[in-house]
C-alpha positions, 0 to 999 in steps of 0.5 A: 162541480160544486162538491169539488169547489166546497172541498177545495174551497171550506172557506167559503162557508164561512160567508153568512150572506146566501147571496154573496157565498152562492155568486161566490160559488158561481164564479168558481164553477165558471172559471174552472168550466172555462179553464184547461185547469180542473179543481183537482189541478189546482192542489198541483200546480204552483201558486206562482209561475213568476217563481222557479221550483215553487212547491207552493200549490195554488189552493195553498197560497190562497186559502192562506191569503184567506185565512191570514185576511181574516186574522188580519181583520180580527186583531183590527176589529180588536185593538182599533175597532175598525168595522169590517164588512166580513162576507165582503172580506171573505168573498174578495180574498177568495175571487182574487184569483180567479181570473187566473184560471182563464189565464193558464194554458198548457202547451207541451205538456207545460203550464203557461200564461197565455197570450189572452192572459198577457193581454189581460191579467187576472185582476181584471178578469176576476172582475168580469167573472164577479160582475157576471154573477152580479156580486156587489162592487165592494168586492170586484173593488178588493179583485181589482185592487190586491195586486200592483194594478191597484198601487195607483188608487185608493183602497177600501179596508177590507182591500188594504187587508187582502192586498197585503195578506196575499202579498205576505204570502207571496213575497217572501217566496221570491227570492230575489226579494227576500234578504238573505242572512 
């Protein structure tokens, strides 16, 4: 399991403290040992099921969140000094998500959000799969907060980041938002 998720998942290596990129990894290993999803899956299917004919993958849009989080981060140390806390930052954006793998069902042959994933969604899983492996609360703070749920409260920089990173790369695949001309 763990080759699998370092193969879909180099991002992670990028994460210097041993202790945030190992929880990082089990968080992982126990979304996709609880999902009907495999990690190969994960290359498949789309990123949104809130889009029709997405043929954006999963692992495509989120490894961009990835990588336009750090970029984002970068050009701010750069030009503001903004201080950044990069394994927080990292470990955040990639576990935005993984409570999404405990939302999935397959019915008929299709992929679904199940009842257990209406009831829940997946900023609020993703934080009871992060506090289970005991990551630091900076980052179930970035989980929690990268979608709507978190438009109530006040967000860290490094969540400010993520949100709008996976956003960037969400948004624009929404038709109904995206102005066309």
């Amino acid at each position: 399991m763990r080759e699998e998720i370092k193969r879909i998942w180099p991002e992670i290596e990028w994460i210097k403290d041993e202790d945030i990129k190992e929880k990082t990894y089990k968080c992982w290993e126990y979304a996709i040992e609880n999902s009907v999803l495999s990690a190969e899956d994960l290359e498949k299917i789309p990123f949104s099921l809130l889009i029709d004919d997405c043929d954006i993958t999963f692992m495509n849009h989120k490894r961009t969140c990835v990588q336009l989080s750090v970029d984002i981060a970068k050009t701010m140390e750069k030009n503001f000094g903004t201080k950044i806390n990069w394994d927080y930052l990292i470990s955040g954006a990639i576990l935005i998500d993984v409570g999404k793998l405990l939302e999935y069902e397959i019915t008929d042959g299709k992929l679904g959000t199940s009842r257990d994933g209406k009831l829940l969604r997946h900023p609020f899983s993703g934080v009871a799969i992060a506090d289970r492996f005991g990551l630091p609360y900076d980052i179930h703070h970035i989980i929690a907060y990268h979608s709507k749920e978190g438009d109530l409260g006040k967000r860290t920089v490094e969540s400010i980041i993520v949100h709008h990173a996976d956003f960037v790369s969400f948004e624009p695949f929404q038709n109904a938002k995206t102005l066309k001309v």
